[in-house]
N, C-alpha and C positions, 0 to 999 in steps of 0.2 A: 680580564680573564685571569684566573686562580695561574699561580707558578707550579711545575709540576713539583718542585722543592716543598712547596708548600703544602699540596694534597699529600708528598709522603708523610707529610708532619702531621696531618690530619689522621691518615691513616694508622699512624704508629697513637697517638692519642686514643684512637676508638679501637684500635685493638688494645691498646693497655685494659682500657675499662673493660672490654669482653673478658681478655684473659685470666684478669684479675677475681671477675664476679663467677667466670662460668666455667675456666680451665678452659687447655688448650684446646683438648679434645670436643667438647661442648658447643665450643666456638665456630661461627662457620666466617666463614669469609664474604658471604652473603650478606651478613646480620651486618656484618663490620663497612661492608660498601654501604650498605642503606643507612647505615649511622653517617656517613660521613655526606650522604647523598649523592652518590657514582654507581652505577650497574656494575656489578659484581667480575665480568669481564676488563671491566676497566681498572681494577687492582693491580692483574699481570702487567702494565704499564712500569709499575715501581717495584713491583715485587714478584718473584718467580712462582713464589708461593706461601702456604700459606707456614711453613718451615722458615724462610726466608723472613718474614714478614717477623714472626716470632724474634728470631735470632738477633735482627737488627735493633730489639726492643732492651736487648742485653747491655752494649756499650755506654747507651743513654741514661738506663737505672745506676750501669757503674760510677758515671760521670757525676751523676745526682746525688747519689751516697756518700761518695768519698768528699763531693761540696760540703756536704752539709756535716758530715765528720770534720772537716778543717776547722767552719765553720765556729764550732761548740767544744773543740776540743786544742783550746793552744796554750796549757799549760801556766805555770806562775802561781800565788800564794791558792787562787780560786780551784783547784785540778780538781779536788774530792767533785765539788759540787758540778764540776763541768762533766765529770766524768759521770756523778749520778743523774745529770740531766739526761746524759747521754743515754744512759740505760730507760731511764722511764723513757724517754721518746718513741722507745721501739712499739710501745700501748699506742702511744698520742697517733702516733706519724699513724702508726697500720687503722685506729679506729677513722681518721680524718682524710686518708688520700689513696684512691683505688691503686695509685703509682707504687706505694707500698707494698700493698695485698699483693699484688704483682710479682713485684720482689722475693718477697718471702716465700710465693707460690715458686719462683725461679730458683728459687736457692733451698731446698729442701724436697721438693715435689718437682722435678723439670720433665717436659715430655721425655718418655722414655727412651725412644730413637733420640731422643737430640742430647739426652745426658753428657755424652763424653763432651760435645763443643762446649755446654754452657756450664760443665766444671771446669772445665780448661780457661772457660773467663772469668768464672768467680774464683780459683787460685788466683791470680793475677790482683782482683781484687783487694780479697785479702793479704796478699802481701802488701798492697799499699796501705790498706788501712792498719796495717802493725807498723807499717812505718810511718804512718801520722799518729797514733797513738803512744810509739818509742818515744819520738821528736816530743809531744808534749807532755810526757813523765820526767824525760830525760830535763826540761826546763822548767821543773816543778818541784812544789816543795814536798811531794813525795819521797824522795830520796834526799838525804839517810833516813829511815825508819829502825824501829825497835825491834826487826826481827832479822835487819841485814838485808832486807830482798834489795835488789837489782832492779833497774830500771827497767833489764830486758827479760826480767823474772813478773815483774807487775805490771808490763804491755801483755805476756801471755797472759796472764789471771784474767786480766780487761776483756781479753779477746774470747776467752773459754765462760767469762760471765755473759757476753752477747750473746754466742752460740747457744749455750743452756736459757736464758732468759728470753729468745726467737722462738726455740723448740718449744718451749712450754707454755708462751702465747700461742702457736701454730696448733698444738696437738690438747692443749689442756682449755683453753680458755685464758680471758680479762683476769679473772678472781684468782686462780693460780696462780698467773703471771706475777699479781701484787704479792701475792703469800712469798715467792721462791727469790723476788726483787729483796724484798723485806730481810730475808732469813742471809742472802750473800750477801747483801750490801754489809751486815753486821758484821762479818767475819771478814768483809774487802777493811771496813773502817778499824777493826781492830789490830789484823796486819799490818797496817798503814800509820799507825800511831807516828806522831812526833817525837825523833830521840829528844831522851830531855836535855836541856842546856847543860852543859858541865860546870861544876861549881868554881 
């Protein structure tokens, strides 16, 4: 017999894929018990509702995030490239994993009753993820650069190129995303230059 631990996990799984493909609203709670294979009464078992159900899909994506940020992002001679893998990923990950769409749907578009809780967890987020992004500039050979910036001057840049580089995959399209990638990354790698050796 299924653990009821386990149907939550089931649950939270086939509501990702709903909320990801179809928004919250769109979604019924219906749809998401027949995906999992349970009558639709039998979700209040784990979940109050379908508010609840949402909201607990939040800590999980955080958790997933900031992994896979640790992940690809730990600094030393490789930072440019770890940093631009990082960037492209946000195409790969969102074209390859509903877990993503999700994400992105949660952090730009969040049900509108629920806004204040699920900014109040994506701050939290991103304060972590500026400080796994600090901690691998800071041990990187990014710093000294030719223009002076700061370790904690080019964690913000980092973090202001995700933002703009999400928003214009979200709202522009694949094709943009690669144009707006192309056009910062140039101005991140020129910033970022190597001081030259002193003679």
């Amino acid at each position: 017999m299924e653990t009821i631990a386990l149907t939550a996990s089931r649950l939270q799984d086939a509501a990702l894929a709903r909320f990801a493909r179809q928004g919250f609203d769109a979604a019924s709670m219906a749809e998401i018990a027949a995906d999992v294979g349970i009558k639709k009464p039998s979700i209040y078992a784990h979940f109050r509702n379908k508010d609840a159900l949402y909201l607990s899909l939040i800590p999980l994506m955080v958790t997933a995030e900031l992994d896979y940020a640790r992940s690809v992002l730990v600094g030393g001679s490789a930072i440019r490239a770890q940093i631009h893998a990082y960037l492209q990923s946000i195409q790969v990950r969102y074209d390859d994993s509903f877990r993503v769409q999700f994400w992105m749907r949660a952090l730009y578009t969040p049900p509108g009753h629920l806004h204040d809780q699920v900014m109040a967890l994506m701050h939290v987020f991103m304060d972590d993820l500026e400080a796994i992004v600090l901690a691998a500039i800071t041990q990187s050979s990014l710093v000294p650069n030719t223009q002076g910036l700061s370790a904690e001057v080019l964690t913000k840049t980092c973090l202001g190129l995700i933002d703009c580089l999400q928003v214009e995959l979200t709202y522009a399209g694949p094709a943009k995303f690669a144009r707006r990638l192309q056009a910062v990354w140039a101005v991140f790698e020129a910033a970022t230059a190597a001081r030259p050796a002193q003679g």
